[in-house]
C-alpha positions in Angstrom: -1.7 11.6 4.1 1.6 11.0 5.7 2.5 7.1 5.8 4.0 4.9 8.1 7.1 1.8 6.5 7.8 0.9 10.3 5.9 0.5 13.5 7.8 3.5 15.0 7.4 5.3 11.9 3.5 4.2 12.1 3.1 5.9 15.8 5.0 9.7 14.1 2.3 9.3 11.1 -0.4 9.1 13.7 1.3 11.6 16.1 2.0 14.6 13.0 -2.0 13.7 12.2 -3.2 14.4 15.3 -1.0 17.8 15.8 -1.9 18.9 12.6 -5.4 19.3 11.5 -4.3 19.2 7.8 -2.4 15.7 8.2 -4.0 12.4 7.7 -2.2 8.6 8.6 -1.6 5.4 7.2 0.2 2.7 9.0 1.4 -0.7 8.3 4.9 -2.1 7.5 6.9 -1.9 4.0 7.6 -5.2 2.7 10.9 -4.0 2.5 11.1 -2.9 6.4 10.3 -6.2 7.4 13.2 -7.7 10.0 11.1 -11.3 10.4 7.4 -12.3 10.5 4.8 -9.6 11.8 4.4 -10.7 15.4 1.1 -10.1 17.5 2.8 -7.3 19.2 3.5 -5.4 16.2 0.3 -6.4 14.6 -2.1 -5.4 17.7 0.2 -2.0 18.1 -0.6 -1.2 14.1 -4.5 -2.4 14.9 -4.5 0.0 17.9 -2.9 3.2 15.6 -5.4 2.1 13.1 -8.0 2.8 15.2 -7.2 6.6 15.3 -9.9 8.7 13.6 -7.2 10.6 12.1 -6.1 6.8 10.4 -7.2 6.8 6.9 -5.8 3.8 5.5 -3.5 0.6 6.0 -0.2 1.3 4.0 2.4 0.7 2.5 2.1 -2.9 2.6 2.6 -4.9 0.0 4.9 -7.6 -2.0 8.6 -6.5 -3.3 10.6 -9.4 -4.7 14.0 -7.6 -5.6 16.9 -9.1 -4.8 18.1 -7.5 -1.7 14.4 -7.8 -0.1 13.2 -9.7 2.8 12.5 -13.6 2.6 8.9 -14.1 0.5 7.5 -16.3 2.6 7.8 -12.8 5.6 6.5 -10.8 3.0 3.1 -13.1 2.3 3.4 -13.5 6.4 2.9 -9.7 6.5 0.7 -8.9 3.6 -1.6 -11.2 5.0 -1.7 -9.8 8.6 -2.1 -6.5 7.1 -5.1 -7.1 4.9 -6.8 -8.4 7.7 -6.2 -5.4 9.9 -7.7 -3.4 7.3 -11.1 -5.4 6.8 -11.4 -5.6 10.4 -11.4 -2.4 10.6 -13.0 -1.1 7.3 -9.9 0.7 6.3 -8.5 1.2 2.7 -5.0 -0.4 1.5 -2.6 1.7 -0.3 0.3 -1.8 -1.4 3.4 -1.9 -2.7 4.4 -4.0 -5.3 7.7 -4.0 -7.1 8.4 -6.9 -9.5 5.6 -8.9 -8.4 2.4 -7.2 -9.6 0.5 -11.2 -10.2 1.2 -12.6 -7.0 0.5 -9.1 -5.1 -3.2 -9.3 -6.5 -3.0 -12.6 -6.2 -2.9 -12.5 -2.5 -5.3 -9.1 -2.4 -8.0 -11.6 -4.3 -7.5 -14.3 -1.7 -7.4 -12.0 1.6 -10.3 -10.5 0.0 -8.9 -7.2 -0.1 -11.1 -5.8 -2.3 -13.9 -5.4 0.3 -12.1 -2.2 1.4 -10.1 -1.2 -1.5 -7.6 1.4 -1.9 -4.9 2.1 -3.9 -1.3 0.4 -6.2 0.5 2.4 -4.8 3.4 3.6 -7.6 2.3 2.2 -10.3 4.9 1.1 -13.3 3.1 -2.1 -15.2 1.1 -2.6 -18.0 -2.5 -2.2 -19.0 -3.1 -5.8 -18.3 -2.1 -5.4 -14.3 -4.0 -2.0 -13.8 -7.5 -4.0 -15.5 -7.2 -6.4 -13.6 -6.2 -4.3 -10.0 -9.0 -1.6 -11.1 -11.4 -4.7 -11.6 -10.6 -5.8 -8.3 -12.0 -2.2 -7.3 -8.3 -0.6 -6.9 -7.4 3.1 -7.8 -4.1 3.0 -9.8 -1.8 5.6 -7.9 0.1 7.2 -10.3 3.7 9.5 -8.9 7.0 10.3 -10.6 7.8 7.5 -12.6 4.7 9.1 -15.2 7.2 11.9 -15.9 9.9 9.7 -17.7 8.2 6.5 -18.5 6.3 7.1 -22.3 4.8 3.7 -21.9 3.0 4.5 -18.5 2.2 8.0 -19.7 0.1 6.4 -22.8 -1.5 4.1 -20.4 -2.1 6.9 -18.3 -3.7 8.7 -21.6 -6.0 5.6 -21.2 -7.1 5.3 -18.1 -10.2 6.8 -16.8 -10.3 9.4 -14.3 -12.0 8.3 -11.7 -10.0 5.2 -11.1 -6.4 7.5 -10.8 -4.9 9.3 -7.8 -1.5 11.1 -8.0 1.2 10.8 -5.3 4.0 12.4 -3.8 6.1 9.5 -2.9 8.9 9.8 -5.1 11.5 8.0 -3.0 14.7 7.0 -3.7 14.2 10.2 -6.5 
């Protein structure tokens, strides 16, 4: 599955799916990408690329609260919208979140998320956060951060198979 951060970036995910029979797309808008609120444009354009059969998921959407990243009140802006386009459509959400793993489900109980479910994409918190995600019906996506983190490798240890998928995404490593 090769993921969209951007709109444009959105439109190459679905493009490289449909060129390549062993490619599959999500699309949505990073929290981090996000230049202002998620306009109807952008959000009927991402609705439209979601409707591709070769669309598997609404990703990587999300909450990230560093400092450098966009306004919060965007981000909820976003999220929101992008949950939506997702139940509309029956599609799964891969999200983001990066220091804000409360409010992120939070927001997924509230949008009702869970009535598609998907994936925390990246996952570095506690056992606490991944109950409580997995009890909301989310996979815990586990990538790079398992191969020098000994806390998330013993919670790993824990968790139970079926509820883990592995990643690529290893970016900025």
């Amino acid at each position: 599955v090769t993921a969209g951060t951007t709109l444009d970036t959105s439109v190459r995910a679905v493009r490289l799916a449909a060129e390549h029979d062993s490619l599959f797309a999500s699309v949505g808008v990073h929290p981090t990408d996000l230049t202002g609120p998620l306009d109807k444009m952008t959000e009927q354009a991402l609705a439209t690329l979601a409707e591709s059969v070769r669309v598997v998921a609404v990703s990587e959407i999300g909450l990230d609260f560093q400092e450098r990243s966009p306004d919060r009140a965007v981000q909820y802006q976003a999220f929101r919208r992008q949950i939506g386009i997702a139940r509309e459509l029956g599609l799964p959400i891969v999200f983001h979140s990066r220091d804000a793993p409360l409010e992120t489900l939070r927001v997924l109980r509230e949008e009702r998320g869970f009535e598609v479910g998907g994936a925390m994409h990246y996952f570095q918190y506690g056992a606490e956060v991944a109950r409580e995600a997995m009890d909301l019906g989310f996979y815990i996506s586990l990538a790079k951060p398992l191969l020098r983190l000994p806390k998330l490798q013993e919670l790993a240890a824990g968790l139970s198979l079926d509820r883990v998928v592995l990643e690529t995404d290893a970016y900025p490593q």
